[in-house]
N, C-alpha and C positions, 0 to 999 in steps of 0.2 A: 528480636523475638518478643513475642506479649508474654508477660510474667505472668499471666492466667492460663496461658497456654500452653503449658510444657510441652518441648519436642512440638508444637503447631499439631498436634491433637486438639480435636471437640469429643469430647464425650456427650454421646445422643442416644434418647429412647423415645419406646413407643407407650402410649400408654391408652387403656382400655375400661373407661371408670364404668359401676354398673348403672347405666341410665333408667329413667322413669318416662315413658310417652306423656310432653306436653307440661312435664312438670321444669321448667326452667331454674326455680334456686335450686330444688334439689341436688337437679344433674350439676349446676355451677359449685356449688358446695362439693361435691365429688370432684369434681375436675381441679378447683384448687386446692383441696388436699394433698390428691395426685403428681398437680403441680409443686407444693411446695415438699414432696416426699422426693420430687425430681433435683429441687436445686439443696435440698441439705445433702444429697448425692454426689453433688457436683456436676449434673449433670447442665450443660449448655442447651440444650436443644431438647424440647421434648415434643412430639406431634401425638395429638387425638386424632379420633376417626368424627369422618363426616357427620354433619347433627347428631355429635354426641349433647350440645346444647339444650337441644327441644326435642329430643329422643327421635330413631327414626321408627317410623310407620308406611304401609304401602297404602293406608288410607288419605283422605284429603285433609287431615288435622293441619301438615304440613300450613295450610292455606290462611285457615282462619287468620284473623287480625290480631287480636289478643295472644296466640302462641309467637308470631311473627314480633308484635311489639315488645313482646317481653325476653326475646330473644335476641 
């Protein structure tokens, strides 16, 4: 048995940072806080939601070069 893993339990979360549209350090700055608010937790596993990175939009921002490369 893995001595990190008591009983073979993972402790897992979700997590939900508040993003910015198109602004990429922000939202990464948010997310590794989140992140490291996960593992002084103990937490193993944490999942974000989809283009929490470059925020999501139903407009064509997604496309541009400059969101894509900085992302």
């Amino acid at each position: 048995m893995n001595p990190q893993l008591p009983h073979g339990y993972l402790r897992i979360a979700t997590a939900c940072p508040e993003v910015r549209v198109s602004d990429v350090d922000t939202n990464v700055a948010r997310i590794s806080g989140l992140y490291a608010e996960a593992v002084a937790a103990g937490v193993a596993v944490v999942v974000f939601p989809e283009l929490c990175v470059s925020g999501y939009t139903l407009g064509d921002v997604v496309l541009q070069q400059v969101l894509l490369t900085a992302a």
